[in-house]
Each structure stands twice: as structure tokens, then as C-alpha cells.
C-alpha positions as CSV (number, residue, x, y, z in Angstrom):
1,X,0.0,0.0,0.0
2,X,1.1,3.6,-0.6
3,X,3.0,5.0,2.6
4,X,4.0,8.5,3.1
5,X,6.5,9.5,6.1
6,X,7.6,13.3,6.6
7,X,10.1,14.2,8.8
8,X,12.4,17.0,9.5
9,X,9.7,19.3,11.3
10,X,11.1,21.5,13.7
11,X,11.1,25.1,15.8
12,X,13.4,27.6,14.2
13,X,13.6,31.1,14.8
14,X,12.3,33.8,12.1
15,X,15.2,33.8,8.9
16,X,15.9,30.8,9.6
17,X,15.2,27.3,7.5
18,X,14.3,23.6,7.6
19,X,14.7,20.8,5.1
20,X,11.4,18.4,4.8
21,X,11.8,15.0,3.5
22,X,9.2,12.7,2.6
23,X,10.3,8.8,2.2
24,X,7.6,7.3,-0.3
25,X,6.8,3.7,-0.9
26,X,4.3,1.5,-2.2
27,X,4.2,2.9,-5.0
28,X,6.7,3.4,-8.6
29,X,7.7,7.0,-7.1
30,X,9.2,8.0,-10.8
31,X,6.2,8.3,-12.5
32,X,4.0,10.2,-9.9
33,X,3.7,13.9,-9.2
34,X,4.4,14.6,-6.1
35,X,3.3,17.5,-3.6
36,X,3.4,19.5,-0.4
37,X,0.8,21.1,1.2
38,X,0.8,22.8,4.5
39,X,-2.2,23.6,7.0
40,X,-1.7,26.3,9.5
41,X,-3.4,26.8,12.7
42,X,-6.9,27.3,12.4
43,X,-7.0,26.9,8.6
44,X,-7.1,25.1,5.6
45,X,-4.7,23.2,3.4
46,X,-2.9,25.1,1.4
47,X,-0.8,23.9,-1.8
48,X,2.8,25.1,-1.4
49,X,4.9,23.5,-4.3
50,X,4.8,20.3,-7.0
51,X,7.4,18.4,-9.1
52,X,6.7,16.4,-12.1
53,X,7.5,12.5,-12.3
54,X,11.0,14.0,-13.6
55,X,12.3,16.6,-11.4
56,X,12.4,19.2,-14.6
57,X,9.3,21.2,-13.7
58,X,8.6,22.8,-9.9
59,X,5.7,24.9,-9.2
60,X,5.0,27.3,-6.1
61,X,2.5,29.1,-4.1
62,X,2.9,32.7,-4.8
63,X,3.2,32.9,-1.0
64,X,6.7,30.8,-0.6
65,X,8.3,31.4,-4.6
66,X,12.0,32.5,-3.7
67,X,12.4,30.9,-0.6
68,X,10.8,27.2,-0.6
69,X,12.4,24.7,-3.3
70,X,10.9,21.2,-3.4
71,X,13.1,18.3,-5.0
72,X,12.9,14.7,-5.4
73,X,15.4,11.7,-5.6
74,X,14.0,9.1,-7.7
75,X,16.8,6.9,-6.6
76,X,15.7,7.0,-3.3
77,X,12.2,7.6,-3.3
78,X,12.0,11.0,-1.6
79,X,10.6,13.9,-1.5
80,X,12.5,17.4,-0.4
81,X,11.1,20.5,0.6
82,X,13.8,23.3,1.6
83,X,12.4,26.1,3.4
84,X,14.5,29.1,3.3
85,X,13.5,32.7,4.8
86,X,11.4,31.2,7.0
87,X,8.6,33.8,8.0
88,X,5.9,33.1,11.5
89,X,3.1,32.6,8.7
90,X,5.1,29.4,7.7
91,X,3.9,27.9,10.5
92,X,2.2,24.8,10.5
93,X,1.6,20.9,9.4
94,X,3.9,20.6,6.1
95,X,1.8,17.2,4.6
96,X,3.5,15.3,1.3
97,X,0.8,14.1,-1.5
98,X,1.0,11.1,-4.2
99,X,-1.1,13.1,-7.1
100,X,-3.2,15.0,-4.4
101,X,-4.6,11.9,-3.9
102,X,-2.4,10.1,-0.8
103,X,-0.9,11.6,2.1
104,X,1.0,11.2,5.1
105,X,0.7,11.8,8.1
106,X,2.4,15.6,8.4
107,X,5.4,16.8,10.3
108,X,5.2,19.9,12.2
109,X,7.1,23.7,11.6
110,X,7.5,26.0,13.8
111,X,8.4,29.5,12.9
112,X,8.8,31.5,16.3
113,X,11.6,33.5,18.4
């Protein structure tokens, strides 16, 4: 079955950044796009960044262009997600996607001094 395991949530301090993996299985990895999404406190999900099957093409949220950059190593079935600039509105529960279709279970970020 198609499993989904963030990690690399953390509490960092305004400016600063943290690197999100997602380890993917189940699933041929290669041939899927692939997603984050984030939900912040009291919200909804909101779509942050895909990657096609190939790593060629990246697509962002007007809200995190220039400072998020989401990868992928086919290799290794994983997902990145570098967050740079980090801002308090980055807050929240960063979740990876399988075609907006599966998802794990989140990991959290903390953005606060």
C-alpha cells in the first residue's frame, strides 16, 4: 500500500530554514507527481509547491516562490522540501501528496523567536 513518512519538522527562529523530507513507498515514485501542502493553525490546506515525475518542472504558491524549493530523488524515493526565509506565517503541518490523492501523516514547523 502507498505509505508517506515526513520528517524534519522543527522550531526555528524567524530567517531561519528547515529541510522536509518525505520517504515514499508503495508505489513506482518515478512516475508520480508529487506534492506539499501545508495547514496552519486554524485553517485550511494550502498547496505550497509540486514536481513532475521527472524533477524538470517545480511549481509554487505565490506565498513561498524564492524561498521554498521542493526536490525529489528518484533513486531513493524522496521527496524534499527546503524552506529558506522562514517567516511566522510558515507555521504549520507541512503534509507530502501522491497526485493529491495520498498523504502522510504531516510533520510539524514552527516558525517563532
Amino acid at each position: 500500500q502507498v505509505q508517506l513518512v515526513e520528517s524534519g519538522g522543527g522550531l526555528v527562529q524567524p530567517g531561519g530554514s528547515l529541510r522536509l523530507s518525505c520517504a515514499a513507498s508503495g508505489f513506482t515514485f518515478s512516475n508520480v507527481w508529487m506534492y506539499w501542502v501545508r495547514q496552519a493553525p486554524g485553517k485550511g490546506l494550502e498547496w505550497t509547491s509540486g514536481i513532475n515525475p521527472g524533477g524538470g518542472s517545480t511549481y509554487y504558491a505565490d506565498s513561498v516562490k524564492g524561498r521554498f524549493t521542493i526536490s525529489r530523488d528518484n533513486a531513493k524515493n524522496t521527496l524534499y522540501l527546503q524552506m529558506n526565509s522562514l517567516k511566522s506565517e510558515d507555521t504549520g503541518v507541512y503534509y507530502c501528496s501522491k497526485s493529491v490523492i495520498d498523504w502522510g501523516q504531516g510533520t510539524q514547523g514552527t516558525v517563532s523567536s
